[in-house]
N, C-alpha and C positions, 0 to 999 in steps of 0.2 A: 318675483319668484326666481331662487336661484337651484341650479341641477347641481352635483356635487360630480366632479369626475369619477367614473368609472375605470380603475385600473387592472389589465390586466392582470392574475397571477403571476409572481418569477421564481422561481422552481429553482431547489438549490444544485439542480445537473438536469440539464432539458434534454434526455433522451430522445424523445419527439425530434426533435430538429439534428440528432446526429444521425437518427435512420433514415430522415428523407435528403439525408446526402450520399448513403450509402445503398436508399432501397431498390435501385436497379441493380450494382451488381450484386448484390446480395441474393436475388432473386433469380439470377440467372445460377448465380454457383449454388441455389437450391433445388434448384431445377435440375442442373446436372447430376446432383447427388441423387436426386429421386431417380432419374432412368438409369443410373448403376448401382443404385441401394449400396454405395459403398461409406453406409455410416458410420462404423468404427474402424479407422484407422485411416488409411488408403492416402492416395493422392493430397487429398486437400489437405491431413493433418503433415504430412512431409511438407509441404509447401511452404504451409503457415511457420513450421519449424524452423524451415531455411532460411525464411526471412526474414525473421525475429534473431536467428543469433546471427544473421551477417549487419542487423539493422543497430543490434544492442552491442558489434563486436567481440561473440563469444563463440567458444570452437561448438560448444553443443545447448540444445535448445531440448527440453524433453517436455511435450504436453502433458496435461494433466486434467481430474478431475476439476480442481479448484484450489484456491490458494493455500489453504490451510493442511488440504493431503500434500501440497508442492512443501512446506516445511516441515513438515514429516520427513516424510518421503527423503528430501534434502539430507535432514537429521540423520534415518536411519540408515540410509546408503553409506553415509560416513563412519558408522560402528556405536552412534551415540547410541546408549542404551540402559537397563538399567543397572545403577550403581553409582553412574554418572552427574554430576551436576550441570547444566548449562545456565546462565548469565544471561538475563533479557529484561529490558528497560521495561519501569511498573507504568512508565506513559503508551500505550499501542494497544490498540485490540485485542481481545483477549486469545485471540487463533495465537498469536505467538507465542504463550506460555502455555497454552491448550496444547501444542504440537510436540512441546519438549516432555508434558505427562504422558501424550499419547506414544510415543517412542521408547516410554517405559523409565525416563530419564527423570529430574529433580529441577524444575527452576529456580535460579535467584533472581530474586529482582535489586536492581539496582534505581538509582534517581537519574534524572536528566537535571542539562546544561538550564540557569535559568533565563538563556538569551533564545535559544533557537529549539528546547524542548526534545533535543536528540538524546540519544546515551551520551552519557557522562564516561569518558576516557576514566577518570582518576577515581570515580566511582568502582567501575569495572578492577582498576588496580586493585582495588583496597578490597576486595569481595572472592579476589583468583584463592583458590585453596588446591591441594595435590587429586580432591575429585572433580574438579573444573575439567570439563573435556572441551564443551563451547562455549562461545559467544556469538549471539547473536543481534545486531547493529542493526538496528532500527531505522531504513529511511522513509522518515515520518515527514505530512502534507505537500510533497514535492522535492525535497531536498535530500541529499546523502550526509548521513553522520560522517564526522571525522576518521576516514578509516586507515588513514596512514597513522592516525595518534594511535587507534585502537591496535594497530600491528606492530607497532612499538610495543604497548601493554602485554601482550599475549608472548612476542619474542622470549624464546628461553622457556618457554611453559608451553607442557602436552598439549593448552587447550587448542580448538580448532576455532578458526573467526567464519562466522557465516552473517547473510543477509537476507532479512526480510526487504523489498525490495515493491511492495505491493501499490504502492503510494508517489512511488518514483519513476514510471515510465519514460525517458529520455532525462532523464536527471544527471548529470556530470560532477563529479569534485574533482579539482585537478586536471581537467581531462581522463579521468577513468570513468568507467561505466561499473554501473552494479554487477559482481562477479570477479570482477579484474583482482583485487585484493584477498577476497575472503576467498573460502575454498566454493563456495557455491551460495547464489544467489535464489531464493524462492518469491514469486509473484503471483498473484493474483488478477483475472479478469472479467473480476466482479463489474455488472453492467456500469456503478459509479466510477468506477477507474476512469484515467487518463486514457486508456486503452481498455475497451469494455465491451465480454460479450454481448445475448444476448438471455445469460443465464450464467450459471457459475462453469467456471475454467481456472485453470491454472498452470504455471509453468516453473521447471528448475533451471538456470542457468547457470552451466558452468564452462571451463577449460580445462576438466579433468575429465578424458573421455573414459575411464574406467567410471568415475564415479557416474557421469549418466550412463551409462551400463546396467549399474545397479537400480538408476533408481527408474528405468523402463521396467528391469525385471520386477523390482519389488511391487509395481505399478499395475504388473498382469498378473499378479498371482504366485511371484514368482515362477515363471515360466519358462525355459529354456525354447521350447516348442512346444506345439499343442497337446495338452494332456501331458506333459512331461513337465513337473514342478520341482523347480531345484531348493525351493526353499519356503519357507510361508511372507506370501506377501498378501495382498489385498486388490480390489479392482479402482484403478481409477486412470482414466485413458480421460485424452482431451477429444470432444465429441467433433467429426466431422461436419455439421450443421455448423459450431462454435468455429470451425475454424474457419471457415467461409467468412461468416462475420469477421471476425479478425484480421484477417488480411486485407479486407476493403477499406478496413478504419486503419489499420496500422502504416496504411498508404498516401493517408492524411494527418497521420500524427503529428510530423512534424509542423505542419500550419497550425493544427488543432493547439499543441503547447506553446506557437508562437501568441495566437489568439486569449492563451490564458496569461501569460508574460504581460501582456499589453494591458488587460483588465487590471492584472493586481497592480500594475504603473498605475493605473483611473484610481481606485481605490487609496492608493498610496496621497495623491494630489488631492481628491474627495476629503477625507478623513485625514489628512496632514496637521491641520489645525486643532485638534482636539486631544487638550490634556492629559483629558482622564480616559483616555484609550490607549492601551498598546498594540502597535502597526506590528503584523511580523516581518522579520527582515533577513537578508538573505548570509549564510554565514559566511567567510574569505573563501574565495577558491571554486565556490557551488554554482554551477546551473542549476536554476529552480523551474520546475515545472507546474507550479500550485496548484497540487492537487486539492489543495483547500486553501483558502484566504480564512486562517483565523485569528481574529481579533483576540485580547483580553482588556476585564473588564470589571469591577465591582457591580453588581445590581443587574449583573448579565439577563438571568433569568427575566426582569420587569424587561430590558429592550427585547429578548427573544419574544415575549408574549404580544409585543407591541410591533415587533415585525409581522408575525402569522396572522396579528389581526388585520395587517393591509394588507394581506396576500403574500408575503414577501417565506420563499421557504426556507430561513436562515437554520441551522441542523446545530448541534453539541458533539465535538466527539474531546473526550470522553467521558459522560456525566460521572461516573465509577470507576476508579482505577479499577485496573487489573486484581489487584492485591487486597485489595478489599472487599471484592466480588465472593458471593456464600459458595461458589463453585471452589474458589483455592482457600477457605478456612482452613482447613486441617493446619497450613504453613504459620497460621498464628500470627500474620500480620494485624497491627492495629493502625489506626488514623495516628499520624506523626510520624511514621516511619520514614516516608518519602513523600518531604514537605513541599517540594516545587510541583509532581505530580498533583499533589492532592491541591495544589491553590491551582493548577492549571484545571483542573476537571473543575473547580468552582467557577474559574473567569472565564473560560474558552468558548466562544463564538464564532462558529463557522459562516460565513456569508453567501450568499449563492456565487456561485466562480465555476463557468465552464466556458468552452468555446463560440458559444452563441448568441453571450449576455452583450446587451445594447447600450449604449454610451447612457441614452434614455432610463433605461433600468437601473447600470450602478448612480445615477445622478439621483434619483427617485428617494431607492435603499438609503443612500447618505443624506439625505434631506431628513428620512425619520431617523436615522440612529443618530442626527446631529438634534433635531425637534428634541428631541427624549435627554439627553446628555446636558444640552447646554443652558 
């Protein structure tokens, strides 16, 4: 009689094992916060501020609700509004074209590269028109688009270059950081993130101290001082709880992105030998911080269902473009429009990839997505 191994779950971001590296001091700066009940604003959200844009080298950090009011927010400080068009890649969640309606503004979607699934530079060119105000530069699963091509594009033209940035925590092209190029960078600290509360957060990063100006006021209600509104804004401040967390993990970040660096080399050497798979790979110039290891793949779907069935929590992003979603109908996009998207939402297979996955595990993973494939 023979037993059949029992294998653990592997979880496509094992939160579990990033809190019990964090949960003491986490728990002391919750502690503190409870004997001065200083949960909106105070001490800890400065802190957390401070040391995010001296970490990301930006002159100002402005917390937030969450990522998606952080592009907003970003947008509307800048003047984008309506009348306007802004430019945003149809590969990315859907927050990023959601921020440009919500600002009152007009998306266009454009296609991505079909090497590294960023915005397309020449795409962008061919789409600027005299109501083009933005562009907003997608750095998607760890990586920074091309944003000295995209600042060439835009030169000579009104529009403004901005970053979604939500994917790229410690990410480099060049040696620049998200913010350096565009006029302002927005992130997210969505618990998956590379950097992740323990609930939704978000942040703007720029070197225009006028614009975070704006978009602190826009962020309180537009509020000059208490009960004094200079303008209509909305409520979205970064939670003092949130930013406790934050600072303890942001003090580990850089091990934590070396640890995923090293993984996606495992991966790389794992799955090297397999045809009918595409490895993603890293573009000239980029530090990659992988926020996702995604594969592509014909017959995606049969290996996903054949992952989950061994435990393995391999994820999609993104089953649906943007542009094809019943939320942006009105725009009239049809299937063809943006062909690289749309075969990327068919093939794409996220792997588990975070800072705690075990030589054991991606050996495991590459054992069935080779079982299956070959």
């Amino acid at each position: 009689m023979t037993t059949e191994t029992v294998h653990a779950p592997i979880p496509l971001v094992d939160l579990a094992a990033q809190h019990r590296e964090v949960a003491d001091e986490v728990l002391a700066g919750f502690e503190q916060l409870m004997s001065t009940t200083g949960f909106i604003g105070g001490d800890a959200v400065t802190q957390f501020e401070e040391e995010l844009a001296q970490w990301w080298g930006r002159r100002a950090v402005v917390g937030v609700a969450n990522g998606t009011d952080a592009l907003e927010l970003m947008l509307r400080a800048a003047g984008i509004g309506p009348g306007d068009e802004v430019i945003v890649p149809a590969n990315s969640f859907i927050a990023t074209a959601s921020s440009v309606v919500r600002a009152g503004a007009r998306p266009v979607f454009v296609d991505v590269d079909p090497d590294y699934l960023l915005i397309d530079p020449a795409q962008v060119s061919a789409h600027l028109s005299p109501r083009t105000r933005g562009v907003v530069a997608v750095h998607l699963y760890g990586q920074m688009a091309p944003m000295e091509v995209l600042q060439e594009v835009v030169d000579g033209h009104p529009a403004l270059l901005f970053e979604d940035a939500a994917q790229a925590h410690g990410a480099r092209r060049r040696g620049a950081t998200p913010g350096t190029i565009g006029l302002a960078a927005a992130t997210s600290f969505y618990p998956g993130k590379n950097l992740g509360a323990y609930g939704d957060a978000g942040a703007v990063l720029t070197d225009r101290e006028e614009l975070a100006r704006r978009v602190r006021l826009l962020g309180s209600h537009g509020a000059t001082s208490k009960y004094d509104h200079a303008e209509l804004g909305f409520n979205s401040r970064l939670d003092a709880l949130q930013a406790v967390v934050l600072s303890a993990k942001l003090a580990r970040l850089d091990g934590w992105n070396e640890a995923r660096r090293q993984a996606a080399t495992r991966y790389h050497e794992l799955l090297g030998e397999l045809s009918n798979v595409w490895l993603p790979t890293v573009m000239p110039g980029n530090v990659h911080v992988w926020h996702l290891y995604a594969i592509r793949l014909k017959g995606r779907d049969r290996l996903l269902k054949r992952l989950q069935g061994h435990g393995v929590g391999a994820g999609i992003h993104y089953p649906i473009p943007i542009h094809l979603q019943g939320a942006f109908k009105e725009f009239g996009h049809r299937r063809g429009d943006f062909p690289i998207t749309e075969q990327a939402a068919d093939r794409l297979l996220s792997l588990p990839l975070h800072p705690h996955l075990t030589v054991d595990d991606q050996e495991r993973i590459a054992e069935i997505v080779s079982e299956e494939l070959m």
